[in-house]
N, CA, C and O of each residue as an XYZ file, in Angstrom:
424
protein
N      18.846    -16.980     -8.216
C      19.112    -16.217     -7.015
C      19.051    -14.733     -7.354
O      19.412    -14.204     -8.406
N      18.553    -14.183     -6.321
C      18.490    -12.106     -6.740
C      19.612    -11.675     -6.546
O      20.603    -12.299     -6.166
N      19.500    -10.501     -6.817
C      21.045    -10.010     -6.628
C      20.703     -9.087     -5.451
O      19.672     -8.515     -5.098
N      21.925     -9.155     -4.990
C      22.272     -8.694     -3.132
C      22.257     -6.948     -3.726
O      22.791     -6.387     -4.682
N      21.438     -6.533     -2.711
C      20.973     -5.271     -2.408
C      21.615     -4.564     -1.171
O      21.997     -5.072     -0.117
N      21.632     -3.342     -1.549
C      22.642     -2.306     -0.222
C      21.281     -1.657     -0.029
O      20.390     -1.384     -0.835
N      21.435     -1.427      1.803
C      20.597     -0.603      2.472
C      21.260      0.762      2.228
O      22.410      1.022      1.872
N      20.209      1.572      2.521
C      20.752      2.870      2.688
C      21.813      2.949      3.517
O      22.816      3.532      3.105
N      21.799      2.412      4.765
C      23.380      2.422      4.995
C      25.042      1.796      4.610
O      26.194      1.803      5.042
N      24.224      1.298      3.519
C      25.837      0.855      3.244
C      26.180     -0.590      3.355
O      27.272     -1.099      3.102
N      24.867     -1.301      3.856
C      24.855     -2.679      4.638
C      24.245     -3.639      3.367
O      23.301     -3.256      2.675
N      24.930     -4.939      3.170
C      24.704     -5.895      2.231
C      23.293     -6.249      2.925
O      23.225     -6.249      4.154
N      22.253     -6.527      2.195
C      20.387     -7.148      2.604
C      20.321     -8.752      1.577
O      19.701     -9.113      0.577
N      21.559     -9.501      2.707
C      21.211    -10.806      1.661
C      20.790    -11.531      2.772
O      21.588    -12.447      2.971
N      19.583    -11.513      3.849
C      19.471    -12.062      4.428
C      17.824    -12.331      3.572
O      17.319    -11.342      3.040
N      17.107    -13.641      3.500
C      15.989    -13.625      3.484
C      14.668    -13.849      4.402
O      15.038    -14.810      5.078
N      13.553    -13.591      4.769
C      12.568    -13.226      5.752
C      11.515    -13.519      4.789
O      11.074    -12.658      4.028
N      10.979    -15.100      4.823
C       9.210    -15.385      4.729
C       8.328    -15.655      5.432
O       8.533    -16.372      6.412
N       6.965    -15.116      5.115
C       6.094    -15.656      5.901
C       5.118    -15.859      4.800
O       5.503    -15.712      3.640
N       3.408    -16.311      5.163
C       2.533    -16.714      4.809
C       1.557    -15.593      4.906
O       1.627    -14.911      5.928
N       0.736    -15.314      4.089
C      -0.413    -14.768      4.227
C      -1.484    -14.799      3.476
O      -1.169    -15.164      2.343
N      -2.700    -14.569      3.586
C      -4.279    -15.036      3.015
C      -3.975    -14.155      1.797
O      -3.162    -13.281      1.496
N      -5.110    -14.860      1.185
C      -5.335    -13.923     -0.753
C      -5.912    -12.922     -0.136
O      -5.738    -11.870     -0.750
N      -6.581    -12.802      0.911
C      -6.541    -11.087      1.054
C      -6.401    -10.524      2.037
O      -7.193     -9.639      2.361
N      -5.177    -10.927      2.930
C      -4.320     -9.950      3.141
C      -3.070     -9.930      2.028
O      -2.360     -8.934      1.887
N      -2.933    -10.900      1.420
C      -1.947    -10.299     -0.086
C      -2.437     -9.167     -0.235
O      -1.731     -8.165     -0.114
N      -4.048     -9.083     -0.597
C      -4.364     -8.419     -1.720
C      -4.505     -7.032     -1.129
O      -4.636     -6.069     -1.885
N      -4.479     -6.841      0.564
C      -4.047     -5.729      1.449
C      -2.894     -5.001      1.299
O      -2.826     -3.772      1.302
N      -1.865     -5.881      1.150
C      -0.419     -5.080      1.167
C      -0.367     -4.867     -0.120
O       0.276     -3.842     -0.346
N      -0.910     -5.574     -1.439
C      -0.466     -5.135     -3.074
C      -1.325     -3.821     -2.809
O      -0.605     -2.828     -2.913
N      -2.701     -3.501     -2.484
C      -2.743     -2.463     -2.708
C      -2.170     -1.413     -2.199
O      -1.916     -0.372     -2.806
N      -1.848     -1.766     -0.553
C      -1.147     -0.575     -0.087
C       0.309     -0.317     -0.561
O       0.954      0.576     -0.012
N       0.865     -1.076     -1.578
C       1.887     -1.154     -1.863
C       2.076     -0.261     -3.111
O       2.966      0.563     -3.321
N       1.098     -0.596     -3.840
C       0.772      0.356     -5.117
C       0.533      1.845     -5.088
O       0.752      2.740     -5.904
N      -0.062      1.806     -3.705
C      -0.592      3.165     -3.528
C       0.812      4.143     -2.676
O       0.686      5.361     -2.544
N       1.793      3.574     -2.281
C       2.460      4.083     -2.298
C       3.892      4.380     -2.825
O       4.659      5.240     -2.391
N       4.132      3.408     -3.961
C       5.142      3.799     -4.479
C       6.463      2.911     -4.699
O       7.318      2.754     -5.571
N       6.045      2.255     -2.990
C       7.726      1.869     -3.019
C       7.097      0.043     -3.937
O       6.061     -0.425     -4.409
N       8.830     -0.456     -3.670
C       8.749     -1.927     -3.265
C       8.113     -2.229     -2.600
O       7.686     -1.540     -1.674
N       7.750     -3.660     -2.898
C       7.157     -4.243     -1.797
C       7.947     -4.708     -0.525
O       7.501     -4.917      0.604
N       9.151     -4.811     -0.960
C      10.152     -5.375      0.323
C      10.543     -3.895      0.905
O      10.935     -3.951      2.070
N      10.518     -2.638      0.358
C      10.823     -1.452      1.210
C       9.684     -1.344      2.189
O       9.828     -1.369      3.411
N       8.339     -1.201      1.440
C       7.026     -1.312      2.174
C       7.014     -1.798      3.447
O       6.598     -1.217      4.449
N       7.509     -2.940      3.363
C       6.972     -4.111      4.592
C       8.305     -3.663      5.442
O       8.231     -3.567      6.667
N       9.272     -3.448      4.885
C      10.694     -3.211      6.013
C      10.216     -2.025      6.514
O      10.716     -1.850      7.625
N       9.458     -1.107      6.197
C       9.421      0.528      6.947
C       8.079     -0.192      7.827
O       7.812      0.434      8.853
N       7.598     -0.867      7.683
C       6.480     -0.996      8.672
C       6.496     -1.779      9.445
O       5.863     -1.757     10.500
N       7.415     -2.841      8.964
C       7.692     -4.226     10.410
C       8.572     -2.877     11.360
O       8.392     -2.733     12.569
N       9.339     -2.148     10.689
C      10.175     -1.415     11.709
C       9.933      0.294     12.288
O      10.756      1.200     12.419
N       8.551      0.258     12.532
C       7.783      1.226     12.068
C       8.506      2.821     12.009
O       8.654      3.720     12.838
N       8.816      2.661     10.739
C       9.498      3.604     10.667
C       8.077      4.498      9.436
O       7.262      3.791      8.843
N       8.075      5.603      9.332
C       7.080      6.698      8.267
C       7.548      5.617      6.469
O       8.556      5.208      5.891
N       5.939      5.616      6.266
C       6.347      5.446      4.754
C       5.649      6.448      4.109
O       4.491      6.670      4.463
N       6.299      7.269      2.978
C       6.068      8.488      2.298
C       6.149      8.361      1.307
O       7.120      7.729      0.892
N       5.339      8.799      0.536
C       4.509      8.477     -0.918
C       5.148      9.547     -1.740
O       5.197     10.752     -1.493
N       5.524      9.036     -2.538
C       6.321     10.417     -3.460
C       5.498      9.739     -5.238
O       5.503      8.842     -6.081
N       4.951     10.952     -4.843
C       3.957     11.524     -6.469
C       4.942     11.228     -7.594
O       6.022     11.786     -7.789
N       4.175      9.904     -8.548
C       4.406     10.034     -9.819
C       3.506      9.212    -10.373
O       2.520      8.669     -9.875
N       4.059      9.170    -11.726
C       3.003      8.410    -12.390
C       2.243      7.176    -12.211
O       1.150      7.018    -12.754
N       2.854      6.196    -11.378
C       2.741      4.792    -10.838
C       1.551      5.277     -9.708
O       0.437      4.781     -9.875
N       1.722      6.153     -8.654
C       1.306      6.366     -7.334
C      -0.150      6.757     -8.175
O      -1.158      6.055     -8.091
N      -0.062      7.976     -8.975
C      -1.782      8.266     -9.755
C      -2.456      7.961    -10.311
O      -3.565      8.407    -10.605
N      -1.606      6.622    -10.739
C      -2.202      5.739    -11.640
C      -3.136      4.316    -10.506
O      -4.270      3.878    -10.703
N      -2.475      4.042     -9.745
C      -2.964      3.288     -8.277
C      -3.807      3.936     -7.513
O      -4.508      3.162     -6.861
N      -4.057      5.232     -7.300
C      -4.870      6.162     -6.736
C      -6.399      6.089     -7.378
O      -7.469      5.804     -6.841
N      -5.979      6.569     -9.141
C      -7.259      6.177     -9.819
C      -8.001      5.632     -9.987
O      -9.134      5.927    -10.369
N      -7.176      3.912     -9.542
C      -7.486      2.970    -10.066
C      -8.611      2.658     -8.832
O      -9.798      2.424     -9.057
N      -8.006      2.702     -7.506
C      -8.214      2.439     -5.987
C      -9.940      3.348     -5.803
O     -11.034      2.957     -5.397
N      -9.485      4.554     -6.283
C     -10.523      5.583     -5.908
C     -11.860      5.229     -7.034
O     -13.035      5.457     -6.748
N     -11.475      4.729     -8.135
C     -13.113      4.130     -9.029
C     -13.280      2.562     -8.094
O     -14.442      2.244     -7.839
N     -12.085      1.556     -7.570
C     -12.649      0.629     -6.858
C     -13.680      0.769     -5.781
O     -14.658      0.047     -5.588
N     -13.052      2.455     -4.716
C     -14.049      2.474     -3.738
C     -15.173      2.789     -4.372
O     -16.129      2.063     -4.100
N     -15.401      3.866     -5.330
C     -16.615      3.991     -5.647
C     -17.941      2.927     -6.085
O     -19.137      3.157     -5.910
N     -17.257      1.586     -6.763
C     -17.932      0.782     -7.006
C     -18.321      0.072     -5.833
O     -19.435     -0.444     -5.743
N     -17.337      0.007     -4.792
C     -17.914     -0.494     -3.522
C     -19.026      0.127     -2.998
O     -20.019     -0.487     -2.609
N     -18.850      1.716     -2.966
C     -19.796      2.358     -2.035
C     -21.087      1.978     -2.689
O     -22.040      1.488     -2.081
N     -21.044      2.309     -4.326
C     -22.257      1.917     -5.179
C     -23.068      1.112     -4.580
O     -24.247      1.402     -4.379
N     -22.629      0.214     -4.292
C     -22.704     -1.467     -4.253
C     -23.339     -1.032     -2.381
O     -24.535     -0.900     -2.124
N     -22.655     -0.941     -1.741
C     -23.202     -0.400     -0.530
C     -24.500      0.040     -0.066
O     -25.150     -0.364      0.898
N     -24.845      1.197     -1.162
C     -25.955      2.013     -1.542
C     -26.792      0.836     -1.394
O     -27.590      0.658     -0.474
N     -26.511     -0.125     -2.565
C     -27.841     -0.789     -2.955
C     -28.306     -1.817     -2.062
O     -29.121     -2.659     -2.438
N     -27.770     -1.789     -0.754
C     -28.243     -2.779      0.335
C     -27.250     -4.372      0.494
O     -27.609     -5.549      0.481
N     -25.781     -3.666      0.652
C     -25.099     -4.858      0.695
C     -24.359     -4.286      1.780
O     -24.518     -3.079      1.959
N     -23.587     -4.906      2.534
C     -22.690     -4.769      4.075
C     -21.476     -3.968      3.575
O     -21.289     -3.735      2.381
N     -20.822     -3.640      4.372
C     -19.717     -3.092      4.438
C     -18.849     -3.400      4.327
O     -19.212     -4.520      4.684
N     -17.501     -3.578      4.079
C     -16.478     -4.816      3.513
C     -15.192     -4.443      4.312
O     -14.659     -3.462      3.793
N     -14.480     -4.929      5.469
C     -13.356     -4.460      5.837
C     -12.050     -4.160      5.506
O     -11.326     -3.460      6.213
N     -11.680     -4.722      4.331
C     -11.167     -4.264      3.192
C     -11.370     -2.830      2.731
O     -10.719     -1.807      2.945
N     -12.323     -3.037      2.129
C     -12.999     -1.381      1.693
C     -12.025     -0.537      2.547
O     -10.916     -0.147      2.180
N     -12.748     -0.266      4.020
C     -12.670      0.513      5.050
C     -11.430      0.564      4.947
O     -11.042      1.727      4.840
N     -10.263     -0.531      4.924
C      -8.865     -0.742      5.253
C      -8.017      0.302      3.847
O      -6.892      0.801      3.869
N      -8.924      0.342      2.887
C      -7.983      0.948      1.450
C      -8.584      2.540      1.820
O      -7.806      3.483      1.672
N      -9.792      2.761      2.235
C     -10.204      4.196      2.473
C      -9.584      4.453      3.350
O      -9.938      5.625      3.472
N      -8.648      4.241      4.392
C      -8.128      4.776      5.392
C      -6.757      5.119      4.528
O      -6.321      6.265      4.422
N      -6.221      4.103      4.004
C      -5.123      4.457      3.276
C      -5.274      5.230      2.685
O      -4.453      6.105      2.961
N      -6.265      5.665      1.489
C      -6.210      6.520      0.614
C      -6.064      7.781      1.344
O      -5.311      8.609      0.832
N      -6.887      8.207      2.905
C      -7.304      8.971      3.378
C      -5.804      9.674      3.632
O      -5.386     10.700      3.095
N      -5.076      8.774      4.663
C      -3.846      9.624      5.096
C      -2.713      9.914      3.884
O      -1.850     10.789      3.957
N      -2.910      8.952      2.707
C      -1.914      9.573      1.367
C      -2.560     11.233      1.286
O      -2.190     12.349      1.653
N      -3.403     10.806      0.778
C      -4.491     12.443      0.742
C      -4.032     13.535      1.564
O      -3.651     14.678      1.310
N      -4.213     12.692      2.888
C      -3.824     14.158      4.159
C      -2.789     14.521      4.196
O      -2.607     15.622      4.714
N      -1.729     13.830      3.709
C       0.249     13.876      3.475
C      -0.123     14.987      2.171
O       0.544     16.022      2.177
N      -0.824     14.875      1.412
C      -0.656     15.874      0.382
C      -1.035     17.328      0.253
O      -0.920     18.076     -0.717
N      -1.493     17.541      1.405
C      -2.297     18.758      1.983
C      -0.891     19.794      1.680
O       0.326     19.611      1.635
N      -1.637     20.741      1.542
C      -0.298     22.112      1.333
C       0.010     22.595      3.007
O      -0.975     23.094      3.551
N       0.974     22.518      3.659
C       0.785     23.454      4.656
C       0.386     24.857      4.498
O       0.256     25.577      5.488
């Protein structure tokens, strides 16, 4: 059994919440999960409850960025050479896009 976790407010989180999903939409949320930082159970709680999820820069987040940003490239490669478009792809370039735009200097 895990051990019982406090919300930011102060509130015991021993309730549990599963569902099912495809090897790739797994493989949707691991990346968007990587790319931003948190847990995966913070991840999915700020977005079932759509609340902002905010990417805070460190070594984990640039290391997932790197990794993400040589994946698209091999996609686009691959693109180039007369293969379709992959909705996936599109789905991690959008992500990467608005981490990116959050990092803009005002």
């Amino acid at each position: 059994m895990s051990a019982k976790n406090l919300d930011n407010y102060n509130r015991w989180r021993n309730k549990t919440v599963a569902f099912r999903v495809s090897p790739e939409e797994d493989k949707q949320i691991e990346t968007a999960v990587q790319l931003t930082g948190l847990t995966k159970q913070d991840y999915i709680i700020r977005r079932l409850l759509n609340r902002d999820v905010v990417v805070q820069g460190n070594p984990r987040v640039y290391k997932a960025l790197r990794d993400q940003f040589a994946a698209v490239l091999d996609e686009l490669r691959r693109i180039e050479a007369g293969d379709g478009v992959n909705e996936e792809l599109l789905d991690t370039i959008n992500i990467i896009a608005s981490i990116m735009d959050g990092m803009k200097e005002d």
